[in-house]
PyMOL Python script that loads the backbone (N, CA, C, O; Angstrom):
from pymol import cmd

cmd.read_pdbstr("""\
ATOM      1  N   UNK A   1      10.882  10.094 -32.261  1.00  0.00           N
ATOM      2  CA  UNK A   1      11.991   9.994 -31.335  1.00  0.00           C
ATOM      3  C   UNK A   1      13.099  10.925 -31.824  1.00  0.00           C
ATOM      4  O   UNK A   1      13.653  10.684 -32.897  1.00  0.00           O
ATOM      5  N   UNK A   2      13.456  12.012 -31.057  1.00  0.00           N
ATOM      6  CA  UNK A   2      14.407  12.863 -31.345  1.00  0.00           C
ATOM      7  C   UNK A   2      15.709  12.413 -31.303  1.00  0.00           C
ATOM      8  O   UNK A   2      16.397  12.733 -32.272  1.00  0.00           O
ATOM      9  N   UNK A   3      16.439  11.494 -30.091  1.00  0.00           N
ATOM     10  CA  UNK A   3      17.055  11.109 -29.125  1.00  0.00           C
ATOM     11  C   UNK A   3      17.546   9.645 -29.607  1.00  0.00           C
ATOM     12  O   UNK A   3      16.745   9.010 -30.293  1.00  0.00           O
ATOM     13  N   UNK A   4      18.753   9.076 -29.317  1.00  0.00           N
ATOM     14  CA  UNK A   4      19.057   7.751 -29.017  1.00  0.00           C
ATOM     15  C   UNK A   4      18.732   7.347 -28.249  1.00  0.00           C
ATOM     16  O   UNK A   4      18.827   8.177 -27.344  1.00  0.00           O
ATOM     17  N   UNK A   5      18.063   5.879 -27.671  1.00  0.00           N
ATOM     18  CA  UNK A   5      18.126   5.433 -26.718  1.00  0.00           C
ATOM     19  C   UNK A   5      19.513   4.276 -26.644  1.00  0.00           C
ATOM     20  O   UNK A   5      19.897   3.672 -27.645  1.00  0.00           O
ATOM     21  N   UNK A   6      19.843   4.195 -25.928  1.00  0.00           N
ATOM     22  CA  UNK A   6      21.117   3.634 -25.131  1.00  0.00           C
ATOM     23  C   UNK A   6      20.902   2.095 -24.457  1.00  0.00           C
ATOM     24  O   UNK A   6      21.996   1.886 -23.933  1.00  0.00           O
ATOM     25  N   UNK A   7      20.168   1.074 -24.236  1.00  0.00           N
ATOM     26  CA  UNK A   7      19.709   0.345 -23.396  1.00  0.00           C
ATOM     27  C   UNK A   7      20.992  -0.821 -23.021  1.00  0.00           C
ATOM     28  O   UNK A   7      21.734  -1.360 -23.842  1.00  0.00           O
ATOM     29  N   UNK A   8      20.983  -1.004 -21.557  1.00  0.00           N
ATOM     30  CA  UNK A   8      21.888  -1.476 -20.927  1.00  0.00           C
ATOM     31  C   UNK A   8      21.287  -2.524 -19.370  1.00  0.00           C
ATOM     32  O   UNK A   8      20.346  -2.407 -18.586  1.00  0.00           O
ATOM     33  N   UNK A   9      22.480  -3.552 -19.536  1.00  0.00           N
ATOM     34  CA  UNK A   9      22.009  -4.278 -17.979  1.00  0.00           C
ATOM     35  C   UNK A   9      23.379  -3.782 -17.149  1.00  0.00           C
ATOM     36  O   UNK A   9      23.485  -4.497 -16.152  1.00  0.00           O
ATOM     37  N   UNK A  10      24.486  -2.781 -17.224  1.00  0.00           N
ATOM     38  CA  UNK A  10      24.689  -3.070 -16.259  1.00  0.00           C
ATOM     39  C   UNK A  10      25.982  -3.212 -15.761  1.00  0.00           C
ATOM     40  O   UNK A  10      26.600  -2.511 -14.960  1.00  0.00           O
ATOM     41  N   UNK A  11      26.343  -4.379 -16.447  1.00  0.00           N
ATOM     42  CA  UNK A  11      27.632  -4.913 -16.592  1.00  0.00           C
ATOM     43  C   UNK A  11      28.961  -3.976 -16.791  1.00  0.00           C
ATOM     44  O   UNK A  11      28.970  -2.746 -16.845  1.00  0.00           O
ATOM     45  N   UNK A  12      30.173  -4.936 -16.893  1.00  0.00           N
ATOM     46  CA  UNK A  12      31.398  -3.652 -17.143  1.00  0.00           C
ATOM     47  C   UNK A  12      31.570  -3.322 -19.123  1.00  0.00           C
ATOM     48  O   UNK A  12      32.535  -2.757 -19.638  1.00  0.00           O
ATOM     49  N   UNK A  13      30.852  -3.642 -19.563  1.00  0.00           N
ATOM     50  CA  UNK A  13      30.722  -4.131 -20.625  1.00  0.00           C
ATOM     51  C   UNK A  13      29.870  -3.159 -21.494  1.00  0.00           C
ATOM     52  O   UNK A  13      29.953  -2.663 -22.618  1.00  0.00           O
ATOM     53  N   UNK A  14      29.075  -3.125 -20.518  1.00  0.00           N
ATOM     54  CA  UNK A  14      27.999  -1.728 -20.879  1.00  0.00           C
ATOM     55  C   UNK A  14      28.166  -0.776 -20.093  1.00  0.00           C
ATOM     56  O   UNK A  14      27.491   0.157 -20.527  1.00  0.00           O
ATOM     57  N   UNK A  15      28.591  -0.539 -19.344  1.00  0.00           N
ATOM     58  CA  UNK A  15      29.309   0.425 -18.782  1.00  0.00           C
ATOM     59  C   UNK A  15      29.978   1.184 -19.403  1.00  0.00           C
ATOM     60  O   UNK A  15      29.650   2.370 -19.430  1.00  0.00           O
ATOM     61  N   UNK A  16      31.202   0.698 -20.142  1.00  0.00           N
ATOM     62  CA  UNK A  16      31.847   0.615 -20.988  1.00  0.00           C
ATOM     63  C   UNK A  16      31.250   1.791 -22.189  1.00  0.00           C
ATOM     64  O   UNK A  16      31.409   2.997 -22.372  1.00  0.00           O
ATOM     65  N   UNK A  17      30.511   0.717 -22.840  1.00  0.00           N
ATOM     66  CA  UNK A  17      30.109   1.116 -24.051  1.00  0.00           C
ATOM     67  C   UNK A  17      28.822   2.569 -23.913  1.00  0.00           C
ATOM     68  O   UNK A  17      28.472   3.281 -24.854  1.00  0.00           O
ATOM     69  N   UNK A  18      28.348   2.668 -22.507  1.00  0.00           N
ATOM     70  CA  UNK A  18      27.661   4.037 -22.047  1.00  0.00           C
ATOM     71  C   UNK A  18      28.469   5.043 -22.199  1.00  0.00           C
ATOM     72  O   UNK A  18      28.290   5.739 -23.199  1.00  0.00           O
ATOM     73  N   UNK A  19      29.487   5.370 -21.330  1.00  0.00           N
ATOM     74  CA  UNK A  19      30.858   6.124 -21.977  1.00  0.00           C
ATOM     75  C   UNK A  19      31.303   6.529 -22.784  1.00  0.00           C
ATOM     76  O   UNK A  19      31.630   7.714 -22.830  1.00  0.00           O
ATOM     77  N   UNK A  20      31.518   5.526 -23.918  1.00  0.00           N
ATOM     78  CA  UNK A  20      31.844   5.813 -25.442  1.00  0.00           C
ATOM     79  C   UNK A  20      30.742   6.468 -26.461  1.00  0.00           C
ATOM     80  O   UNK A  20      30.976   7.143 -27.463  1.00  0.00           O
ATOM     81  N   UNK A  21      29.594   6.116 -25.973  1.00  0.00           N
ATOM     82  CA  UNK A  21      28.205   6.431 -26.394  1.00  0.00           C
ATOM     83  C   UNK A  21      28.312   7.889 -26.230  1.00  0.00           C
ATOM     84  O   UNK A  21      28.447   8.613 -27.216  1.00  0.00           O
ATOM     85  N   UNK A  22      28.262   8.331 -25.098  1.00  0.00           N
ATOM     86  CA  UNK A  22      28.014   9.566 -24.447  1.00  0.00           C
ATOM     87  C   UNK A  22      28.968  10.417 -24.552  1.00  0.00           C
ATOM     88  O   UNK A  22      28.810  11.629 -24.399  1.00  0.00           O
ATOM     89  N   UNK A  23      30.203   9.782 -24.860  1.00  0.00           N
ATOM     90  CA  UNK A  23      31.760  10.526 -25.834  1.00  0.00           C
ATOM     91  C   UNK A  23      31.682  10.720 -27.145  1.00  0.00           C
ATOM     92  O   UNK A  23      32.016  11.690 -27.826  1.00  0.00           O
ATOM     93  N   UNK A  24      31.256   9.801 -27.402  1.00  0.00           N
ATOM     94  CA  UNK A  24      30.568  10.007 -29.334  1.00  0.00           C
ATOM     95  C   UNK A  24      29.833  10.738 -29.859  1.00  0.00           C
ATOM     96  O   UNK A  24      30.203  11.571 -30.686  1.00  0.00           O
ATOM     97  N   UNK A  25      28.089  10.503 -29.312  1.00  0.00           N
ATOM     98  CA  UNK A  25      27.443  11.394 -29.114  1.00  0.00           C
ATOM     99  C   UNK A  25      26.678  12.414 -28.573  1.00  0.00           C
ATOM    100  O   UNK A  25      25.797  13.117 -29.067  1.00  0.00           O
ATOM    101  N   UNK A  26      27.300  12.358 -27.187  1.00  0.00           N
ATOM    102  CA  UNK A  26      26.618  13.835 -26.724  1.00  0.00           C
ATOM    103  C   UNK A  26      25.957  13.505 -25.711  1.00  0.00           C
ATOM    104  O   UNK A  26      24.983  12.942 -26.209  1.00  0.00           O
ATOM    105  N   UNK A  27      25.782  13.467 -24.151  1.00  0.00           N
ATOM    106  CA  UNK A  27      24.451  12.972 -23.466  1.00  0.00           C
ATOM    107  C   UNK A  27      23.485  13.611 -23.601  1.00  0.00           C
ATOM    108  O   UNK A  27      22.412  13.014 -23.518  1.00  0.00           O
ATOM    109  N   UNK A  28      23.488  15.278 -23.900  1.00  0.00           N
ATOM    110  CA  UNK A  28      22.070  15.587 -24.879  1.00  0.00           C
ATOM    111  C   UNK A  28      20.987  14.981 -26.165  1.00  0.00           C
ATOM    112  O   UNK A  28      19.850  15.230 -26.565  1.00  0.00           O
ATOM    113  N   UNK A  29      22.066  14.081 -26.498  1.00  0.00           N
ATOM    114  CA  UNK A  29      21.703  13.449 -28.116  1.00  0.00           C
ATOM    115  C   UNK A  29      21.296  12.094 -27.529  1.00  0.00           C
ATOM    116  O   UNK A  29      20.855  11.516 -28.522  1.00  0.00           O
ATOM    117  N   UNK A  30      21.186  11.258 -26.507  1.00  0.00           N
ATOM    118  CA  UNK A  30      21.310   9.770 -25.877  1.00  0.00           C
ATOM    119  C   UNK A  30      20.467   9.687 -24.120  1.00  0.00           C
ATOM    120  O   UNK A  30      20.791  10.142 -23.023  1.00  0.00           O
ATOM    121  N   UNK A  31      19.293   8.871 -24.610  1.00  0.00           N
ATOM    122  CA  UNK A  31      18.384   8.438 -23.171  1.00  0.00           C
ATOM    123  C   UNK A  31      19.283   7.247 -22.854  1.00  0.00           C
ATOM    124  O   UNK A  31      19.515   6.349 -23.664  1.00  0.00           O
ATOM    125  N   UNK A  32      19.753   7.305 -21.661  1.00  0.00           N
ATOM    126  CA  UNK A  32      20.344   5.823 -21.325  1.00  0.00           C
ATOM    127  C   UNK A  32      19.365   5.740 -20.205  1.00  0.00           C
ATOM    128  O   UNK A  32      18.913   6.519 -19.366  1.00  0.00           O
ATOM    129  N   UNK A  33      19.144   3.879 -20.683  1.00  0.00           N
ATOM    130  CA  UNK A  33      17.747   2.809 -19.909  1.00  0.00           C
ATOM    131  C   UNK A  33      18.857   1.908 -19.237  1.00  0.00           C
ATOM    132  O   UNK A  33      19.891   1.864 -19.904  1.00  0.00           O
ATOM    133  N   UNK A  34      18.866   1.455 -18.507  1.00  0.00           N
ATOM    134  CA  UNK A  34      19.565   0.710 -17.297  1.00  0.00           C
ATOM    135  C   UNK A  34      18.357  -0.203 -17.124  1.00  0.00           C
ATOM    136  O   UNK A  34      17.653  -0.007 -16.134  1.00  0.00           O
ATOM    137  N   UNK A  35      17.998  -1.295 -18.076  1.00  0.00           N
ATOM    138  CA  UNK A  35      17.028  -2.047 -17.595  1.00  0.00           C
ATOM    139  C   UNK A  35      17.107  -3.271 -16.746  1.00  0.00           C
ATOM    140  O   UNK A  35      16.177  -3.985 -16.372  1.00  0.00           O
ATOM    141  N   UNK A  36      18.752  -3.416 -16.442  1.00  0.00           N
ATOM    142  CA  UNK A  36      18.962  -4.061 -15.180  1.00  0.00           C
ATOM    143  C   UNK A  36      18.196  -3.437 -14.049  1.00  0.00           C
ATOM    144  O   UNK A  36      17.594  -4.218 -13.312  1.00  0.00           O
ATOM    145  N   UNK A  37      18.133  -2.269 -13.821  1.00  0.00           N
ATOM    146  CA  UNK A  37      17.421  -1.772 -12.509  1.00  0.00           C
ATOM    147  C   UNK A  37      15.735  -1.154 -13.098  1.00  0.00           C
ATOM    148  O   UNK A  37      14.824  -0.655 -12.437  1.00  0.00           O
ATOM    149  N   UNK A  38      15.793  -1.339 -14.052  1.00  0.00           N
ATOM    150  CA  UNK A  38      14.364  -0.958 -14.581  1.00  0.00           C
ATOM    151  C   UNK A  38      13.767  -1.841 -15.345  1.00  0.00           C
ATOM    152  O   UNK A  38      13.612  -1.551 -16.531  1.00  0.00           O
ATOM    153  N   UNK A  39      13.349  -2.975 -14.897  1.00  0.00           N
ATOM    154  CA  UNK A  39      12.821  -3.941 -15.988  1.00  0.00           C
ATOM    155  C   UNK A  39      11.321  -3.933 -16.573  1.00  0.00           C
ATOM    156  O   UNK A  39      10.740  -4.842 -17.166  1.00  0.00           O
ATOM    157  N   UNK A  40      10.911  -2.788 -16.272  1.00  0.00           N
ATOM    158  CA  UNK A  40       9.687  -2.428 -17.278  1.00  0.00           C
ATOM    159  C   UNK A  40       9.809  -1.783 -18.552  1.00  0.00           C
ATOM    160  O   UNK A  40       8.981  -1.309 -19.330  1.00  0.00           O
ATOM    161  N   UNK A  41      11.700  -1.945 -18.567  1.00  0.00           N
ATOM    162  CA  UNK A  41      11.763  -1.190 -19.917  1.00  0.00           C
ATOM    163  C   UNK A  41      12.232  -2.603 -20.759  1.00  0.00           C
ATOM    164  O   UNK A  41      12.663  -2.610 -21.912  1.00  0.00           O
ATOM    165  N   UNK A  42      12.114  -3.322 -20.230  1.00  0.00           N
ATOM    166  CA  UNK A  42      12.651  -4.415 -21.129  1.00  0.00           C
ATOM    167  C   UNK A  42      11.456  -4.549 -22.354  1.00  0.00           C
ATOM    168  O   UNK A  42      11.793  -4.574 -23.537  1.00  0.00           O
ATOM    169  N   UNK A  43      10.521  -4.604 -22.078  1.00  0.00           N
ATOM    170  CA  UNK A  43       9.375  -4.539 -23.412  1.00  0.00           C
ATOM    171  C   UNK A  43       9.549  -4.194 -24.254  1.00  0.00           C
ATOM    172  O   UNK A  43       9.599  -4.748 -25.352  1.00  0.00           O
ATOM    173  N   UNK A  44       9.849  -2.018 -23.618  1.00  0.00           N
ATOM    174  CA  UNK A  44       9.517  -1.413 -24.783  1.00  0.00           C
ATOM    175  C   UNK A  44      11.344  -1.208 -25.384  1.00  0.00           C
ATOM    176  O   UNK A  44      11.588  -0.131 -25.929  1.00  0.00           O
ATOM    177  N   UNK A  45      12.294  -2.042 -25.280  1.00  0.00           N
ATOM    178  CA  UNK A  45      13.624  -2.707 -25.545  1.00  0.00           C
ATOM    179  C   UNK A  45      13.006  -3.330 -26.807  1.00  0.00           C
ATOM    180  O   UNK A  45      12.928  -2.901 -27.958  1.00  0.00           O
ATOM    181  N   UNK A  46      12.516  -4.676 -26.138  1.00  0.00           N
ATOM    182  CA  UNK A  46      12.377  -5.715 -27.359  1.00  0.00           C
ATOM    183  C   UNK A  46      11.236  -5.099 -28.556  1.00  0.00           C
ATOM    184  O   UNK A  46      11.279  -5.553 -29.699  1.00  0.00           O
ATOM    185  N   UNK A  47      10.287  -4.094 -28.197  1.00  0.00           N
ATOM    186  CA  UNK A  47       9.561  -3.979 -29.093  1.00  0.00           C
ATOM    187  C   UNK A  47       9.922  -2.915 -29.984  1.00  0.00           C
ATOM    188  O   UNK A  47       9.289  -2.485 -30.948  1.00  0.00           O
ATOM    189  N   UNK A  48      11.288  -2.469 -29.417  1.00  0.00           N
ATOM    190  CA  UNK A  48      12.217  -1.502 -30.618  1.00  0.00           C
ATOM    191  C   UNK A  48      13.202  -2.420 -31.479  1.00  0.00           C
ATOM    192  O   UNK A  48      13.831  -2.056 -32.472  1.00  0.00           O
ATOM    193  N   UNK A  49      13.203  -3.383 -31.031  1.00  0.00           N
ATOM    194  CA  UNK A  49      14.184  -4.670 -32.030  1.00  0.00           C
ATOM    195  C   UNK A  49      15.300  -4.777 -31.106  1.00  0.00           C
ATOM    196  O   UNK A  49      16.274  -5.342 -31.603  1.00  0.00           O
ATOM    197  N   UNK A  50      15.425  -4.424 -29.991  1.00  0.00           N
ATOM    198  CA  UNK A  50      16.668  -4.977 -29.212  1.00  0.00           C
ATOM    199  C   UNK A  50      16.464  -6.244 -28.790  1.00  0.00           C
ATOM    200  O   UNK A  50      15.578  -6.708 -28.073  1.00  0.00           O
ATOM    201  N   UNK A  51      17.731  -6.932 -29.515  1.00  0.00           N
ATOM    202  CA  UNK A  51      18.053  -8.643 -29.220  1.00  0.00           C
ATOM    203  C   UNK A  51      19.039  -8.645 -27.567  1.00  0.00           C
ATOM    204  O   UNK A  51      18.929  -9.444 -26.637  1.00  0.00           O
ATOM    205  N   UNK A  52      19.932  -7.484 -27.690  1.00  0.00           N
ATOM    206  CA  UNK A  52      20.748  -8.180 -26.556  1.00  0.00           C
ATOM    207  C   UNK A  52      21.271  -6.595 -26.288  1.00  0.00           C
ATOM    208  O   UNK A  52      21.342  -5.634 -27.053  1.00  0.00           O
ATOM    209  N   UNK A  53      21.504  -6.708 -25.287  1.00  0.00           N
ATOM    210  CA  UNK A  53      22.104  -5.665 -24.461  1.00  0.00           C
ATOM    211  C   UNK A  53      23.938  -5.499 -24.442  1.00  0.00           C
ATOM    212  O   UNK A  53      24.474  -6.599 -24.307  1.00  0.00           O
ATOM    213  N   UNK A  54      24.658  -4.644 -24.523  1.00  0.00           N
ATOM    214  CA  UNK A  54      24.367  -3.358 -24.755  1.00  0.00           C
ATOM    215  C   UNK A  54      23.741  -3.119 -26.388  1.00  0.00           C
ATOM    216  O   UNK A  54      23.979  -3.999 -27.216  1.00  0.00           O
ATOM    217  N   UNK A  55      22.857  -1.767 -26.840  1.00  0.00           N
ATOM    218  CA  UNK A  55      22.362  -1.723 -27.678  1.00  0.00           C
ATOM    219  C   UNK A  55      21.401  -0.343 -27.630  1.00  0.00           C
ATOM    220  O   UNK A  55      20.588   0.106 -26.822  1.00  0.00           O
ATOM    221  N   UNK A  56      22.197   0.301 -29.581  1.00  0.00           N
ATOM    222  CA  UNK A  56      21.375   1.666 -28.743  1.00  0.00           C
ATOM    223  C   UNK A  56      20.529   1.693 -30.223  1.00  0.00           C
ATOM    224  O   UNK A  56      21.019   1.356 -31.301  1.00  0.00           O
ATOM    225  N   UNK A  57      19.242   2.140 -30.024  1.00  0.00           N
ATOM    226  CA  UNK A  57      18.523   2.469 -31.002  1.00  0.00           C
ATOM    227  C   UNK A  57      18.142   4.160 -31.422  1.00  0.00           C
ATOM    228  O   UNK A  57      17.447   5.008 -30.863  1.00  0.00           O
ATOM    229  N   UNK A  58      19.087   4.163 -32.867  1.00  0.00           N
ATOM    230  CA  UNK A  58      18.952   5.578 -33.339  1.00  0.00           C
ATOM    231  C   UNK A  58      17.802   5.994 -33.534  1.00  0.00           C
ATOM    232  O   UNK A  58      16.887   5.172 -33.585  1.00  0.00           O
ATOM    233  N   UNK A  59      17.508   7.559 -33.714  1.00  0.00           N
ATOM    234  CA  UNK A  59      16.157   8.194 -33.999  1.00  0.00           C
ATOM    235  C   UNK A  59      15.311   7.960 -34.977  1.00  0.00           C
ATOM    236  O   UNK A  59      14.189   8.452 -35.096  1.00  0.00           O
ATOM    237  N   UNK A  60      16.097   6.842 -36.034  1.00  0.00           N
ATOM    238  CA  UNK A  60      15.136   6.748 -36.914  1.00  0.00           C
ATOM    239  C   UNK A  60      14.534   4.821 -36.805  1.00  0.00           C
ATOM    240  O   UNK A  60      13.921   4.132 -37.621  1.00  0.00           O
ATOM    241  N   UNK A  61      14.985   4.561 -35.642  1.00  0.00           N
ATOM    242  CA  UNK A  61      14.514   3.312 -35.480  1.00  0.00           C
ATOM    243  C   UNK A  61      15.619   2.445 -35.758  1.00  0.00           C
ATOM    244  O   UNK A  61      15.221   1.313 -35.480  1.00  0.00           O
ATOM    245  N   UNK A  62      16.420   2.409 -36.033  1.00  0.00           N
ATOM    246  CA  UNK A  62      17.624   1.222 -35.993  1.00  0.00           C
ATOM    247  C   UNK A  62      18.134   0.861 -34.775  1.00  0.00           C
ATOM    248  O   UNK A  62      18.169   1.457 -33.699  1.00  0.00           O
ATOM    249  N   UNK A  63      18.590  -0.395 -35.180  1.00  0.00           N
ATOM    250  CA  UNK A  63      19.100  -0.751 -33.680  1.00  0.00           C
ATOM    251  C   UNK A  63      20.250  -1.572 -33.686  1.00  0.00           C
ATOM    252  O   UNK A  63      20.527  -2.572 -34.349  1.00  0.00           O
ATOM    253  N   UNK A  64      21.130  -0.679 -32.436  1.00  0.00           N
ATOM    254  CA  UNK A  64      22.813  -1.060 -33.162  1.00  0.00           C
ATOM    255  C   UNK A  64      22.843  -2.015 -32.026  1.00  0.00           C
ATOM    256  O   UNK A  64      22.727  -1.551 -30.892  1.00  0.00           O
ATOM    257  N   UNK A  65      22.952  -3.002 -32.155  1.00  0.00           N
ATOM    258  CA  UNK A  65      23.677  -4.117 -31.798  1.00  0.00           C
ATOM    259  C   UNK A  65      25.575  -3.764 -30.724  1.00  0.00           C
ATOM    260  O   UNK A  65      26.473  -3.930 -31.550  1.00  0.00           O
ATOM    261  N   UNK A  66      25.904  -3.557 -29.955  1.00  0.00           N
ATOM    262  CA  UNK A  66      27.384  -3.303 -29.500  1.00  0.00           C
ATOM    263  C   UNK A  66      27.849  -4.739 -28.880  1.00  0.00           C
ATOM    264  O   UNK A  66      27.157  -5.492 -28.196  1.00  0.00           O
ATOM    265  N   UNK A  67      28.844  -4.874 -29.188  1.00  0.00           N
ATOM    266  CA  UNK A  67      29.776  -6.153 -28.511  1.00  0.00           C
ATOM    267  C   UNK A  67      28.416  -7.069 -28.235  1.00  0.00           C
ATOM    268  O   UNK A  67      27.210  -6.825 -28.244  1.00  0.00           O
ATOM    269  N   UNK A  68      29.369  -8.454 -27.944  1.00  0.00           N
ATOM    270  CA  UNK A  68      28.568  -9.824 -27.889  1.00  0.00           C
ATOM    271  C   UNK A  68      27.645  -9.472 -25.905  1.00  0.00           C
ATOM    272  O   UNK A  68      28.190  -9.919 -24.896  1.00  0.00           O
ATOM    273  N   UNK A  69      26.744  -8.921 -25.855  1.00  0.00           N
ATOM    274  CA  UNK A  69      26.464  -8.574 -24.706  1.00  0.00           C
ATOM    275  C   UNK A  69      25.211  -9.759 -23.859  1.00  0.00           C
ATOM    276  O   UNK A  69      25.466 -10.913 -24.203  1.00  0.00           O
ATOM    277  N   UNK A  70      24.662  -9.724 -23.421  1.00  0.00           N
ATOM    278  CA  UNK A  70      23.681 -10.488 -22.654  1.00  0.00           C
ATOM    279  C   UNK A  70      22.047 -10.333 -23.723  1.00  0.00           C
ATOM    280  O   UNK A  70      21.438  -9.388 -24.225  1.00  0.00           O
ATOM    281  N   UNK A  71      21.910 -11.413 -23.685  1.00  0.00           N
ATOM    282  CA  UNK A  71      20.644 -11.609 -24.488  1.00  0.00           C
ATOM    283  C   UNK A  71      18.876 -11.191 -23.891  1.00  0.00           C
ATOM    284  O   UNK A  71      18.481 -11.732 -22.858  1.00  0.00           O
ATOM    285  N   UNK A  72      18.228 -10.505 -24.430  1.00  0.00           N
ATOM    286  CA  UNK A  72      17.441 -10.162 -23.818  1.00  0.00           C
ATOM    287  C   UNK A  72      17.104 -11.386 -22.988  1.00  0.00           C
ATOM    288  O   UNK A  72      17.191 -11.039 -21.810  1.00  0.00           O
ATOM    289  N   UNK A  73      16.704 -12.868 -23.090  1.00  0.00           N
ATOM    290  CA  UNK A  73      16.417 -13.640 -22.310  1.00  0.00           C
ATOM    291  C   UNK A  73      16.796 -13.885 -20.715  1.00  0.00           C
ATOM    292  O   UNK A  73      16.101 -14.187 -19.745  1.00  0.00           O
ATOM    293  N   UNK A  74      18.418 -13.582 -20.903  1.00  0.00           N
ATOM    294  CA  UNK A  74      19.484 -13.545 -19.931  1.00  0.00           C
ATOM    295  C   UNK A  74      19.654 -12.803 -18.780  1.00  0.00           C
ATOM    296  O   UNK A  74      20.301 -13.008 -17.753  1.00  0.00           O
ATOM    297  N   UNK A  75      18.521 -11.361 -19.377  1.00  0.00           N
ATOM    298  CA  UNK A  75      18.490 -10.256 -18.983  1.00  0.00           C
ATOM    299  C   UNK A  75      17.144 -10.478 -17.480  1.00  0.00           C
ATOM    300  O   UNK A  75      17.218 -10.291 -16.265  1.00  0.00           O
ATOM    301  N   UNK A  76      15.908 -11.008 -18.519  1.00  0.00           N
ATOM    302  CA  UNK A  76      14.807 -11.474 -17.772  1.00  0.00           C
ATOM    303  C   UNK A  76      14.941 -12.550 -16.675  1.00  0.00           C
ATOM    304  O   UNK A  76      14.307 -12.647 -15.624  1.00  0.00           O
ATOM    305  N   UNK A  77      15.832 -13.263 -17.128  1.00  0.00           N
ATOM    306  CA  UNK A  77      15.871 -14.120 -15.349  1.00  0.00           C
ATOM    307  C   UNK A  77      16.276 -13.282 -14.506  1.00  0.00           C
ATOM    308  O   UNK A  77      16.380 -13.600 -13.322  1.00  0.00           O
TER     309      UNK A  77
END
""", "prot")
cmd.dss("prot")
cmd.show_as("cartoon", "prot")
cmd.util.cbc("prot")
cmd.orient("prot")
């Protein structure tokens, strides 16, 4: 993975924090997933270690956690 991924439901919250992401680092440097409107990415979300949304996982596999956001569960209803 060259790239950040960015993963988001949506909200003003992640909205938010897409912005700052993409001010920080670069939208060349950042895939933003909107898995509110794409929920086949919710999988491959949780199977990168994302607990809760907003949440971006760096290129080397970490996964940053941003503000108290919606829980992957929360996400799936």
């Amino acid at each position: 993975m060259s790239k950040s991924i960015f993963y988001h439901a949506g909200c003003p919250v992640c909205i938010s924090a897409e912005h700052d992401i993409i001010e920080l680092i670069g939208a060349n440097n950042v895939n933003i997933v909107h898995i509110g409107e794409d929920k086949s990415k919710i999988s491959e979300a949780e199977a990168a270690g994302v607990k809760s949304v907003p949440a971006i996982v760096t290129p080397n596999g970490n996964v940053l956690h941003i503000n108290l956001g919606a829980s992957m569960e929360d996400v799936k209803a």
